[in-house]
mmCIF file of the C-alpha atoms, coordinates in Angstrom:
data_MODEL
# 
_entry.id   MODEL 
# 
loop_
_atom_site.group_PDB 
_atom_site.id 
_atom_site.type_symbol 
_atom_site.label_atom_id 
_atom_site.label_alt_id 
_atom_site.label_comp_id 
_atom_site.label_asym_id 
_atom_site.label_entity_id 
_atom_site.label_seq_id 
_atom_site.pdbx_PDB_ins_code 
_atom_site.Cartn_x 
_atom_site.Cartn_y 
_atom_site.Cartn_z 
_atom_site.occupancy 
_atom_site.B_iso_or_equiv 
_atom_site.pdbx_formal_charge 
_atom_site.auth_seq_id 
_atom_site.auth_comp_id 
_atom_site.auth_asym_id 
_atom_site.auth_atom_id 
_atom_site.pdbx_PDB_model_num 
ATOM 1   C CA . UNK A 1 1   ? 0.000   0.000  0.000   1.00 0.00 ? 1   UNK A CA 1 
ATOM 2   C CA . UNK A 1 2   ? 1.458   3.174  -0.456  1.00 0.00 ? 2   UNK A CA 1 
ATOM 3   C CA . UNK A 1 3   ? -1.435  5.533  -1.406  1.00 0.00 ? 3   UNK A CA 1 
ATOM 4   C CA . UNK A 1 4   ? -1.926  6.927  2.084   1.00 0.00 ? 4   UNK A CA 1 
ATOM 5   C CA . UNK A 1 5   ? -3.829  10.447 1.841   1.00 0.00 ? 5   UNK A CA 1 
ATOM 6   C CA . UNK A 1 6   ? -6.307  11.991 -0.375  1.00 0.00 ? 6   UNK A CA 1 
ATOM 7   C CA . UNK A 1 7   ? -7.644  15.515 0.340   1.00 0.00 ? 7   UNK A CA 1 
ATOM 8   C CA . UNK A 1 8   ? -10.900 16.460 -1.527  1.00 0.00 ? 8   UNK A CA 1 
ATOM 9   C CA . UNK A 1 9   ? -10.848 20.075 -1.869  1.00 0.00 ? 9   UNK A CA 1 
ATOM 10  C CA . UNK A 1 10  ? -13.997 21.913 -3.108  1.00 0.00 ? 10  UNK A CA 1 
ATOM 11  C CA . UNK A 1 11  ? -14.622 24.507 -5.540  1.00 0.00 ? 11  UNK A CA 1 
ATOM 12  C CA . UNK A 1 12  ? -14.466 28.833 -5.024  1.00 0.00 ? 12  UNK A CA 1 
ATOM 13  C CA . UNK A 1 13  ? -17.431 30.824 -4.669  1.00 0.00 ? 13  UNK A CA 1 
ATOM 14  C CA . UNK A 1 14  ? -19.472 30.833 -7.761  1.00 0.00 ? 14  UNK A CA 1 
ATOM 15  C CA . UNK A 1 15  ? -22.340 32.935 -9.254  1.00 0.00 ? 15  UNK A CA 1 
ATOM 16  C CA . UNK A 1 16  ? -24.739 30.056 -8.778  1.00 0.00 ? 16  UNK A CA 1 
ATOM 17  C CA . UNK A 1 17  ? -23.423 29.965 -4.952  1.00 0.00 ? 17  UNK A CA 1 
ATOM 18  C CA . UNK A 1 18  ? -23.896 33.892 -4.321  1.00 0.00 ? 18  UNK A CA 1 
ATOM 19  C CA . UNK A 1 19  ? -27.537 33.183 -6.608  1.00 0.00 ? 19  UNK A CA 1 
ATOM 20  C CA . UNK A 1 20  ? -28.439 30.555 -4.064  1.00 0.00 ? 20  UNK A CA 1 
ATOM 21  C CA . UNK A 1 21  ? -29.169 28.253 -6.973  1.00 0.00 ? 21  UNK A CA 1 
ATOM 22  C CA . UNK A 1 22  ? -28.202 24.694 -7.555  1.00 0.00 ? 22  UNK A CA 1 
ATOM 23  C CA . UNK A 1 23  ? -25.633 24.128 -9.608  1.00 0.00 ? 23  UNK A CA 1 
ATOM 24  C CA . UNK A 1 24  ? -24.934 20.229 -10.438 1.00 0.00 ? 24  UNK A CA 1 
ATOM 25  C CA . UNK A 1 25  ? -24.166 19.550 -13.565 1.00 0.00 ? 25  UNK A CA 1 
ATOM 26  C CA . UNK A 1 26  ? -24.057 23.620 -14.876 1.00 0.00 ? 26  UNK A CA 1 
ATOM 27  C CA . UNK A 1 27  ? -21.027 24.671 -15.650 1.00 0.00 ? 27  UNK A CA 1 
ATOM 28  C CA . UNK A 1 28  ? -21.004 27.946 -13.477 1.00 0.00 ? 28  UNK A CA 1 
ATOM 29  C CA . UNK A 1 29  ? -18.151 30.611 -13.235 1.00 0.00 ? 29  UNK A CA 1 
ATOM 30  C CA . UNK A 1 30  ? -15.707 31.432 -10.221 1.00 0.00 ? 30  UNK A CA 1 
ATOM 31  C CA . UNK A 1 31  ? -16.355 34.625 -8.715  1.00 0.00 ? 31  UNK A CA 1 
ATOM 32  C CA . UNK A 1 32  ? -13.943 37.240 -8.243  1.00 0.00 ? 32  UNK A CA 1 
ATOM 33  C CA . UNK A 1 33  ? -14.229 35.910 -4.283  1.00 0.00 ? 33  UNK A CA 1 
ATOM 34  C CA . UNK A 1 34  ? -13.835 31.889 -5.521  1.00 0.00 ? 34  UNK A CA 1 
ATOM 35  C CA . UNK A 1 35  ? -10.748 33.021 -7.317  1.00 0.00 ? 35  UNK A CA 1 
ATOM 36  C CA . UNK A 1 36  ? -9.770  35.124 -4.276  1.00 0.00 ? 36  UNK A CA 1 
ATOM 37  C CA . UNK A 1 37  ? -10.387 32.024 -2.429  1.00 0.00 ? 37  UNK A CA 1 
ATOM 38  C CA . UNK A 1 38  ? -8.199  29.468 -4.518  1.00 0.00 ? 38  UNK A CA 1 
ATOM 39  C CA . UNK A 1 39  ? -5.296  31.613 -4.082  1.00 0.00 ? 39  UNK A CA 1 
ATOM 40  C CA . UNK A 1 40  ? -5.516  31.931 -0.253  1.00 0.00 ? 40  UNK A CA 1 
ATOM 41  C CA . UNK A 1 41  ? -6.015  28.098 -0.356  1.00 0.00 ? 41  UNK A CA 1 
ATOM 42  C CA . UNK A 1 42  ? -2.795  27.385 -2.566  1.00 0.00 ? 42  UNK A CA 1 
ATOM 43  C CA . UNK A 1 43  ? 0.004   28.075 -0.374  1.00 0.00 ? 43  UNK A CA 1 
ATOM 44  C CA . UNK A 1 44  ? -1.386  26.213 2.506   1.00 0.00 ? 44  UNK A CA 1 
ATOM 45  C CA . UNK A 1 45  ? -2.020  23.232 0.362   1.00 0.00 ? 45  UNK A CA 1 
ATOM 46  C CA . UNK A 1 46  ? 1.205   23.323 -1.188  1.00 0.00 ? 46  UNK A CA 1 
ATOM 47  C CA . UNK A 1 47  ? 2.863   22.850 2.335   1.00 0.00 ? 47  UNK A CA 1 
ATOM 48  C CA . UNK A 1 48  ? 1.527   19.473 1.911   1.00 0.00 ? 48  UNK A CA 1 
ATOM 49  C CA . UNK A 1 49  ? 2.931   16.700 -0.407  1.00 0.00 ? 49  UNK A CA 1 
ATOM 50  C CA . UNK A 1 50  ? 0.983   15.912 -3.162  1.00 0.00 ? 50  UNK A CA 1 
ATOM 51  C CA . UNK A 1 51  ? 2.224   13.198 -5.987  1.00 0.00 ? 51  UNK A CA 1 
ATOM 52  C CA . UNK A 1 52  ? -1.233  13.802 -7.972  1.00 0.00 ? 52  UNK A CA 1 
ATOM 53  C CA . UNK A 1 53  ? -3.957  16.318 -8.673  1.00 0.00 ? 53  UNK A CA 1 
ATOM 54  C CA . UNK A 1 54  ? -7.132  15.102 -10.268 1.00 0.00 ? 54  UNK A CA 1 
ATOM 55  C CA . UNK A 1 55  ? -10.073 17.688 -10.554 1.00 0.00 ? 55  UNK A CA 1 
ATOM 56  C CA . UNK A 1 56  ? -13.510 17.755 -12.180 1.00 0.00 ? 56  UNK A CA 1 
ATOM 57  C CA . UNK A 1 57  ? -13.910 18.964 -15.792 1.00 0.00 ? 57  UNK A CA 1 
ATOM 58  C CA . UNK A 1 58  ? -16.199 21.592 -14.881 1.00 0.00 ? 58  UNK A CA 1 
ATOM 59  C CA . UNK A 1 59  ? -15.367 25.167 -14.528 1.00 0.00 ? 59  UNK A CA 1 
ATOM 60  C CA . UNK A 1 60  ? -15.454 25.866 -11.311 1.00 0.00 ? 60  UNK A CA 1 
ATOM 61  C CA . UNK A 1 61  ? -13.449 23.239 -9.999  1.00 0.00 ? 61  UNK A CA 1 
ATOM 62  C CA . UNK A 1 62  ? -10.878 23.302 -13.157 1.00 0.00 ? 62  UNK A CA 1 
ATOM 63  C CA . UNK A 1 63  ? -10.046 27.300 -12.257 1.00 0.00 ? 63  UNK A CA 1 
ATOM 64  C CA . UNK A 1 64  ? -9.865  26.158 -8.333  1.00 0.00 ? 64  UNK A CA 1 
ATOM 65  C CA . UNK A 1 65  ? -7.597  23.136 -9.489  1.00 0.00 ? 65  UNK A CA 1 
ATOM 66  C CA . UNK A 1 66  ? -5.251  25.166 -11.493 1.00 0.00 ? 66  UNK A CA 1 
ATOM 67  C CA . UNK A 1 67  ? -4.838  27.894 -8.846  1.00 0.00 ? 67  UNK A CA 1 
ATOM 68  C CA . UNK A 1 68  ? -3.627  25.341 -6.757  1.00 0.00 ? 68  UNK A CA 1 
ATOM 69  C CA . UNK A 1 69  ? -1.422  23.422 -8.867  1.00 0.00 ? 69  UNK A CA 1 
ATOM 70  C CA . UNK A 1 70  ? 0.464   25.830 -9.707  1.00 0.00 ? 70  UNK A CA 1 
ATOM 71  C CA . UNK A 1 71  ? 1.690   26.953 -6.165  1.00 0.00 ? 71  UNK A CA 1 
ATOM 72  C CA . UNK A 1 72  ? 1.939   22.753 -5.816  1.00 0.00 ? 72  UNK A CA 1 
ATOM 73  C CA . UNK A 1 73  ? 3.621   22.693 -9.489  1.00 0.00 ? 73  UNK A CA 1 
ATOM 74  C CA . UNK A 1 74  ? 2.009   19.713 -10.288 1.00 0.00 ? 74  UNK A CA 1 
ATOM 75  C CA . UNK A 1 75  ? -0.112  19.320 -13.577 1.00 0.00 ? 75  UNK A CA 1 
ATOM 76  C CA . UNK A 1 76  ? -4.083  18.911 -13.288 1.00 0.00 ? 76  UNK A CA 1 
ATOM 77  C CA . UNK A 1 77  ? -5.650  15.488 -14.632 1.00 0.00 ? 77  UNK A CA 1 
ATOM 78  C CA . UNK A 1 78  ? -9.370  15.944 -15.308 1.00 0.00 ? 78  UNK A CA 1 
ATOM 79  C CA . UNK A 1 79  ? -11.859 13.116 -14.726 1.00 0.00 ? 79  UNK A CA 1 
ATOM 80  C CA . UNK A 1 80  ? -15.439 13.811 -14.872 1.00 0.00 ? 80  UNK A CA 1 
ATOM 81  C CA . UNK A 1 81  ? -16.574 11.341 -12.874 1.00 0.00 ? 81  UNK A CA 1 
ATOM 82  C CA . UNK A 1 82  ? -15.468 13.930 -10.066 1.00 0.00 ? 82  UNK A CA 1 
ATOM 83  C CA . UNK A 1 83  ? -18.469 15.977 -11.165 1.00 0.00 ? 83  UNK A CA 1 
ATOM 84  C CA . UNK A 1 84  ? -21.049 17.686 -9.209  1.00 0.00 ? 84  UNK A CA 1 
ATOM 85  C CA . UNK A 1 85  ? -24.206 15.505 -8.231  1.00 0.00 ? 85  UNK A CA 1 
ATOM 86  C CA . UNK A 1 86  ? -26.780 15.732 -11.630 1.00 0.00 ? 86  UNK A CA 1 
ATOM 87  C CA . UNK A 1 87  ? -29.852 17.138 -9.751  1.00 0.00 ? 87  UNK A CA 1 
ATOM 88  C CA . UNK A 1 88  ? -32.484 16.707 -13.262 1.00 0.00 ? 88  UNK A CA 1 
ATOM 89  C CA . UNK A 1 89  ? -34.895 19.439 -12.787 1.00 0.00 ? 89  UNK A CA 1 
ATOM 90  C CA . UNK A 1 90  ? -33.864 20.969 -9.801  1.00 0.00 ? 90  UNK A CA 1 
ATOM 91  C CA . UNK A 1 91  ? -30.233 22.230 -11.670 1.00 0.00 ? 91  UNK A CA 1 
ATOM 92  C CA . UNK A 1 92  ? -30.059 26.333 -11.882 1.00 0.00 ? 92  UNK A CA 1 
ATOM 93  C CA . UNK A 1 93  ? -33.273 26.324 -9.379  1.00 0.00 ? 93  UNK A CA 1 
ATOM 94  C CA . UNK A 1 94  ? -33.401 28.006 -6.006  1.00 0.00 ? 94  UNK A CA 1 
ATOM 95  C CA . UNK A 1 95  ? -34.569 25.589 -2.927  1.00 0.00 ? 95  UNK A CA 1 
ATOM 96  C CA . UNK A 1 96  ? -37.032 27.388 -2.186  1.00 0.00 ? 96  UNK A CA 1 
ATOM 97  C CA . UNK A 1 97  ? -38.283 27.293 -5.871  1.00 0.00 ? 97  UNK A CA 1 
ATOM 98  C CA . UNK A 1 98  ? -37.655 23.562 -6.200  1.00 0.00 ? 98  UNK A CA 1 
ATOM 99  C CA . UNK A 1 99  ? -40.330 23.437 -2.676  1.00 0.00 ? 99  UNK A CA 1 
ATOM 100 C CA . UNK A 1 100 ? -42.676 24.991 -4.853  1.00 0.00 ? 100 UNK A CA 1 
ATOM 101 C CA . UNK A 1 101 ? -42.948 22.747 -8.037  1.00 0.00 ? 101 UNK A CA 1 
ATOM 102 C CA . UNK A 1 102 ? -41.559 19.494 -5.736  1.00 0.00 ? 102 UNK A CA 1 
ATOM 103 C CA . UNK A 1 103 ? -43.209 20.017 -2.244  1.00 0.00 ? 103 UNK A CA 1 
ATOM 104 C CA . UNK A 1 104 ? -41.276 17.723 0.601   1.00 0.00 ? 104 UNK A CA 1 
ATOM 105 C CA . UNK A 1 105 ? -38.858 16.024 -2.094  1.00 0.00 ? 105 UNK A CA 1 
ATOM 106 C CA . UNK A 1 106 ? -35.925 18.592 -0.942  1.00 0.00 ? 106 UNK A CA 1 
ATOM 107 C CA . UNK A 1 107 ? -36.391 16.769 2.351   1.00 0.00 ? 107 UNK A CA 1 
ATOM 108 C CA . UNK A 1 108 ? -36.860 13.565 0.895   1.00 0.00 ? 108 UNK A CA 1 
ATOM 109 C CA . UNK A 1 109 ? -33.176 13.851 -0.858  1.00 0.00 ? 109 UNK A CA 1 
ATOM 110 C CA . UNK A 1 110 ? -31.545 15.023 1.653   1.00 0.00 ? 110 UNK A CA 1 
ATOM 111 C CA . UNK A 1 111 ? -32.217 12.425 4.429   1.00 0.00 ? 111 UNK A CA 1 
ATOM 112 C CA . UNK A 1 112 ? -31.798 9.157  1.233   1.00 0.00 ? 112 UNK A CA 1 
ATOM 113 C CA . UNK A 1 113 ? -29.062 8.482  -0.693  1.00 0.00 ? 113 UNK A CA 1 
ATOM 114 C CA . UNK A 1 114 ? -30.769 6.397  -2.997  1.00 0.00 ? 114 UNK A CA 1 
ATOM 115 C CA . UNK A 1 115 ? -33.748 8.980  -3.245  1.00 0.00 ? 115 UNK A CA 1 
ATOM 116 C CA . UNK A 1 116 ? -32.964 10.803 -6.921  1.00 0.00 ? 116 UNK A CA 1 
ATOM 117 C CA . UNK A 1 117 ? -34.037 14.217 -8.024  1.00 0.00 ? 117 UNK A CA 1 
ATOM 118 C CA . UNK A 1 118 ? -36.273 14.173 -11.402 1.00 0.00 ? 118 UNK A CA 1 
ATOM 119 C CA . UNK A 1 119 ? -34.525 13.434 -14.339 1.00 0.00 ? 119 UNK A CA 1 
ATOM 120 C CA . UNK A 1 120 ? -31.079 13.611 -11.668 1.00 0.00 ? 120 UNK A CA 1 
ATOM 121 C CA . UNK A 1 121 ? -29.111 10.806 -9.898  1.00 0.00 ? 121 UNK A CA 1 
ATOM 122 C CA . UNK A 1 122 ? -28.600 9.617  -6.569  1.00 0.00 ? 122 UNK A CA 1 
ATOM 123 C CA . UNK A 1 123 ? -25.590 10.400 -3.859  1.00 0.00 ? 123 UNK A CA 1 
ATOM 124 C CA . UNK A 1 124 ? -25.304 6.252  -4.045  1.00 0.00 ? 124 UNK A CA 1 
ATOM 125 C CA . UNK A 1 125 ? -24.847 6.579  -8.063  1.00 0.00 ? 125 UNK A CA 1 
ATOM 126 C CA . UNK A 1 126 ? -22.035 9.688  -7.352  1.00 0.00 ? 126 UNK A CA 1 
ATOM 127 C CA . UNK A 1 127 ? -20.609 7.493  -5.073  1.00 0.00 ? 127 UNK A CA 1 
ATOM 128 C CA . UNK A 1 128 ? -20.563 4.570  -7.423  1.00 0.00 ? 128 UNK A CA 1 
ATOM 129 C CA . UNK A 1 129 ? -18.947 6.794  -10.093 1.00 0.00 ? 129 UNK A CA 1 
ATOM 130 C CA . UNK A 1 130 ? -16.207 8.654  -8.041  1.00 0.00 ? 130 UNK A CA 1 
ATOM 131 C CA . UNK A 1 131 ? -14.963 5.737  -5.827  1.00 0.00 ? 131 UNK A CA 1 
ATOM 132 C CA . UNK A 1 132 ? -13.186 4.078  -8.952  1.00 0.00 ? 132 UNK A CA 1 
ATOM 133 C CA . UNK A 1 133 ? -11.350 7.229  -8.994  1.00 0.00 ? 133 UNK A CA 1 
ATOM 134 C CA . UNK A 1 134 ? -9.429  6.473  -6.109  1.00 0.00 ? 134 UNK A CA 1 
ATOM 135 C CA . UNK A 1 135 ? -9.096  3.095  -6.474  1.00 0.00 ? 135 UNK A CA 1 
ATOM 136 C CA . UNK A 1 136 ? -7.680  3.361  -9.499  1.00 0.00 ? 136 UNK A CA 1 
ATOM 137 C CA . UNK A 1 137 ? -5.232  5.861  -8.397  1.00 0.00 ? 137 UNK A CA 1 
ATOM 138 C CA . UNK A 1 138 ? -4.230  3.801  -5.684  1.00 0.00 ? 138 UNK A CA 1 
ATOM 139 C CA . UNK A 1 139 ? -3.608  0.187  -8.007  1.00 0.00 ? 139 UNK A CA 1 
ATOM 140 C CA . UNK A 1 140 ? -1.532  2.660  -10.403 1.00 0.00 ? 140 UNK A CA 1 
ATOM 141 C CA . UNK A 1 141 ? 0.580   4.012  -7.111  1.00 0.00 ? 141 UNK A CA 1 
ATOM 142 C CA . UNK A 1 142 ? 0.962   0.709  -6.285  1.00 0.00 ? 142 UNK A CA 1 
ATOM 143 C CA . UNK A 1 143 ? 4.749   -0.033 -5.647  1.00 0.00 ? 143 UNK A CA 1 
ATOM 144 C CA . UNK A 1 144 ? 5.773   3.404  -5.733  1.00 0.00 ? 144 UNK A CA 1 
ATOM 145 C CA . UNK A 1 145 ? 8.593   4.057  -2.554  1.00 0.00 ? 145 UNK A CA 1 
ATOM 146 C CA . UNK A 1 146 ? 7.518   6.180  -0.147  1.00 0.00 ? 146 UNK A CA 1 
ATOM 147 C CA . UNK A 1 147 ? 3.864   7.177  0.882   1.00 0.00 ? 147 UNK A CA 1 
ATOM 148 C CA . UNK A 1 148 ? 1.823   8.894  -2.010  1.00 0.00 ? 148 UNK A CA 1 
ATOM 149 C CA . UNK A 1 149 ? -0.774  11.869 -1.590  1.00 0.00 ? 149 UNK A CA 1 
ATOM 150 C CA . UNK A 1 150 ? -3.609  13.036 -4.224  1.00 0.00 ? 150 UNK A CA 1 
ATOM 151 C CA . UNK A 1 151 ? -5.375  15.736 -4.333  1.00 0.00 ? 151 UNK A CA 1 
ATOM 152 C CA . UNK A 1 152 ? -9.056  15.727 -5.494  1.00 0.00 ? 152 UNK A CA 1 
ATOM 153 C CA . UNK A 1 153 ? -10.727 18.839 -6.606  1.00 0.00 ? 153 UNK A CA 1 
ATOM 154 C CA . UNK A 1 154 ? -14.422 18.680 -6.798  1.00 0.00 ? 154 UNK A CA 1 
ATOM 155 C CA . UNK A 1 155 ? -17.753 19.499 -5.642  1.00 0.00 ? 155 UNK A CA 1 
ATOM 156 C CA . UNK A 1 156 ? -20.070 19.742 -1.529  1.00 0.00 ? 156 UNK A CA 1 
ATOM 157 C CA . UNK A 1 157 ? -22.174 16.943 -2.567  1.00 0.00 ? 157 UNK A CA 1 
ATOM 158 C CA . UNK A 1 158 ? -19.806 14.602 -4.062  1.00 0.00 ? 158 UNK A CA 1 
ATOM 159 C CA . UNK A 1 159 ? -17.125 15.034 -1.325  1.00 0.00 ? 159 UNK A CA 1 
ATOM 160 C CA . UNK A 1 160 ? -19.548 14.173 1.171   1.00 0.00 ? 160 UNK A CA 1 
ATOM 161 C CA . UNK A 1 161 ? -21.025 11.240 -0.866  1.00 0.00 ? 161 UNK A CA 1 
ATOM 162 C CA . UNK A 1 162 ? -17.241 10.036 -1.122  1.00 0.00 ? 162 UNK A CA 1 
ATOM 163 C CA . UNK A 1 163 ? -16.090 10.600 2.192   1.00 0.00 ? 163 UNK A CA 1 
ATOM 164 C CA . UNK A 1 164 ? -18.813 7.943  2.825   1.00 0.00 ? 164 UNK A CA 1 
ATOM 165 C CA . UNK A 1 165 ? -18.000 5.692  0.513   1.00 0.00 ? 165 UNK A CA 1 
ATOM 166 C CA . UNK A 1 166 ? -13.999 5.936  1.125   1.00 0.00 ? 166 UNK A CA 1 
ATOM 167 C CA . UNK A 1 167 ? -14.789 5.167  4.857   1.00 0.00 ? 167 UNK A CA 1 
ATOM 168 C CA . UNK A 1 168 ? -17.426 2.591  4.390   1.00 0.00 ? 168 UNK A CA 1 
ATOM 169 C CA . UNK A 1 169 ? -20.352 4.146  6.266   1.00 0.00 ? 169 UNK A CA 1 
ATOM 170 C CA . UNK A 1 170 ? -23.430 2.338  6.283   1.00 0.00 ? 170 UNK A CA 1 
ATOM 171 C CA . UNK A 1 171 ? -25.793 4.479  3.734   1.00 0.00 ? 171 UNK A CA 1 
ATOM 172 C CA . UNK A 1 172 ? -28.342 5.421  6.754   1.00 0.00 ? 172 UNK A CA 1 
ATOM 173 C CA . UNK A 1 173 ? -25.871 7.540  8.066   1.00 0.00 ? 173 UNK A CA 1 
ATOM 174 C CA . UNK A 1 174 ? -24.511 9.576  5.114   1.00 0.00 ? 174 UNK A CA 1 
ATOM 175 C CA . UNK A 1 175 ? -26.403 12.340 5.841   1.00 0.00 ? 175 UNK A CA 1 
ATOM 176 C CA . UNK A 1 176 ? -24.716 12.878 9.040   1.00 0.00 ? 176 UNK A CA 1 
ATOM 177 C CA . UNK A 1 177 ? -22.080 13.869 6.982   1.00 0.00 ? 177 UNK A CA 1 
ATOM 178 C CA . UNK A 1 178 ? -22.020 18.172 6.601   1.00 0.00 ? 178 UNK A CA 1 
ATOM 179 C CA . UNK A 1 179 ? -21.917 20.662 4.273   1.00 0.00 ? 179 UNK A CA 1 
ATOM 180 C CA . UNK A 1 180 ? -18.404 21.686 2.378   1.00 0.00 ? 180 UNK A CA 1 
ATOM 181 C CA . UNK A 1 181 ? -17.550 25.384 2.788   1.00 0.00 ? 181 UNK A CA 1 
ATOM 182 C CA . UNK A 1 182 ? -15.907 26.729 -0.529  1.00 0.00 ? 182 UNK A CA 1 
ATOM 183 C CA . UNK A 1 183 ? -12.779 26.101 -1.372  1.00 0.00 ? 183 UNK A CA 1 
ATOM 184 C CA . UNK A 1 184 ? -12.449 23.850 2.313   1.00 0.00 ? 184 UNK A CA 1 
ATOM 185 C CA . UNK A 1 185 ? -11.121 20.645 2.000   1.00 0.00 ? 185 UNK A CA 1 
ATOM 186 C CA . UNK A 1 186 ? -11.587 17.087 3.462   1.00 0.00 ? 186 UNK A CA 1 
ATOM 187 C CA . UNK A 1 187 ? -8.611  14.484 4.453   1.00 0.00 ? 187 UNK A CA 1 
ATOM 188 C CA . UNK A 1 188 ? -8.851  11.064 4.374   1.00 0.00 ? 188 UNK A CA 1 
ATOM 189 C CA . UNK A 1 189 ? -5.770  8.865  5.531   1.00 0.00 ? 189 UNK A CA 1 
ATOM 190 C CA . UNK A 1 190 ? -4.544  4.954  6.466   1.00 0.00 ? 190 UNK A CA 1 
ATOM 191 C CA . UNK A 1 191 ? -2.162  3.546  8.410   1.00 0.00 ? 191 UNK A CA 1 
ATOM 192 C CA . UNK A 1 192 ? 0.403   1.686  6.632   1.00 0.00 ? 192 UNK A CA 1 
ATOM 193 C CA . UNK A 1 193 ? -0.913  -1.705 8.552   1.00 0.00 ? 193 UNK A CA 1 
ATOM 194 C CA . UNK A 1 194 ? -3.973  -1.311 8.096   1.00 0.00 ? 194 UNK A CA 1 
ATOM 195 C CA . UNK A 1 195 ? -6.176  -0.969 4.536   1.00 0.00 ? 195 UNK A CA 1 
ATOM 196 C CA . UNK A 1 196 ? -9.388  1.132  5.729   1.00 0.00 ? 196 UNK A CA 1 
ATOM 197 C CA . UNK A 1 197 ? -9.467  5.299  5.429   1.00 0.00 ? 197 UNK A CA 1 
ATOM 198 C CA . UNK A 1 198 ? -9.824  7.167  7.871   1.00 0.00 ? 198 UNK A CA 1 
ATOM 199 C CA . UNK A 1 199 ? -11.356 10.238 8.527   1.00 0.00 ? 199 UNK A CA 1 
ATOM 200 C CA . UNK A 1 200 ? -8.653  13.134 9.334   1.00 0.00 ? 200 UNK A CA 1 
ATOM 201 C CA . UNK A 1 201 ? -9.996  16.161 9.165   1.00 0.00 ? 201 UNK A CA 1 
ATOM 202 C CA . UNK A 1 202 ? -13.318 17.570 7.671   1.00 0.00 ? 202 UNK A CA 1 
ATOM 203 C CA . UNK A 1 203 ? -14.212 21.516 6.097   1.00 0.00 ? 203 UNK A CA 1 
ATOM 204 C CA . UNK A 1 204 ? -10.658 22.536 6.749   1.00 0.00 ? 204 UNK A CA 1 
ATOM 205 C CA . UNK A 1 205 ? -8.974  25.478 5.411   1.00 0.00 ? 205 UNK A CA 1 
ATOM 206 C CA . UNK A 1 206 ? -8.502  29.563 5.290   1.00 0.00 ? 206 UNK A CA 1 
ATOM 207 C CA . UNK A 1 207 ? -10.851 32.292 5.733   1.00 0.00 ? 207 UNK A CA 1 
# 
């Protein structure tokens, strides 16, 4: 084993953020306080060692990644499977708009992972697509000296859903698991006798 850290770092302040509108799959812009953000986040991030950065292809996590990177000086692999959860008919909606047309069904989401928004998927299916990400990373670090780091640039919902996944919580209790300031980050690590992640720390970072 030498994979022994990832750190899932989400996005900067967007316009859908500061709109109070669900983003998901849209590809919304950094705001002049996300990209504000992403630079106060770099130099602390860089004082860790990172052997990989993977991000999500859209926008807002790309600019974020690259901000980063380049204090790092590592190069940014996209994957999209690092995307945003697709929320259907909800995506570019406020919640309180969403209540309106979908009365309860907010509630309903939030409290099941396997609920899914119209036309959307569920935190189980972002969970199902992301975790290969790691695992992946991991087989391909596999045999490397020394103990490897990635970082993961991404989305709230689908660094909470894979935080869950990574350390094997039972589903019921996966909405236990809180909110994702912007550009905070989560740490997952494992012992080098022992094959489960852990969690480390949780909406970490700058103000």
């Amino acid at each position: 084993m030498t994979l022994r850290r990832v750190v899932l770092l989400r996005h900067g302040q967007t316009d859908y953020n500061v709109a109070g509108r669900m983003q998901g799959h849209i590809d919304s812009q950094l705001t002049e306080e996300g990209r504000a953000q992403a630079v106060r986040a770099a130099p602390v991030l860089a004082t860790m060692p990172f052997d990989r950065i993977v991000s999500s292809d859209l926008t807002r996590a790309v600019d974020t990644a690259n901000t980063v990177a380049e204090a790092i000086g590592l190069p940014v692999k996209l994957d999209p499977r690092l995307r945003e959860t697709h929320l259907g008919e909800w995506q570019g909606r406020s919640v309180a708009e969403v209540e309106i047309d979908y009365p309860g069904q907010i509630t309903d989401w939030r409290g099941d992972p396997r609920w899914t928004p119209p036309g959307g998927e569920s935190r189980v299916a972002v969970v199902e697509r992301s975790l290969p990400v790691v695992g992946e990373i991991d087989a391909d670090l596999a045999g490397e000296p020394g103990e490897q780091s990635v970082l993961l640039v991404a989305h709230g919902g689908m660094i909470g859903g894979l935080v869950s996944g990574l350390l094997d919580l039972p589903e019921s209790v996966w909405p236990i698991i809180g909110g994702m300031g912007n550009c905070k980050w989560a740490v997952v690590a494992r012992r080098s006798d022992h094959p489960r992640w852990r969690l480390s720390g949780y909406n970490i970072g700058v103000t």
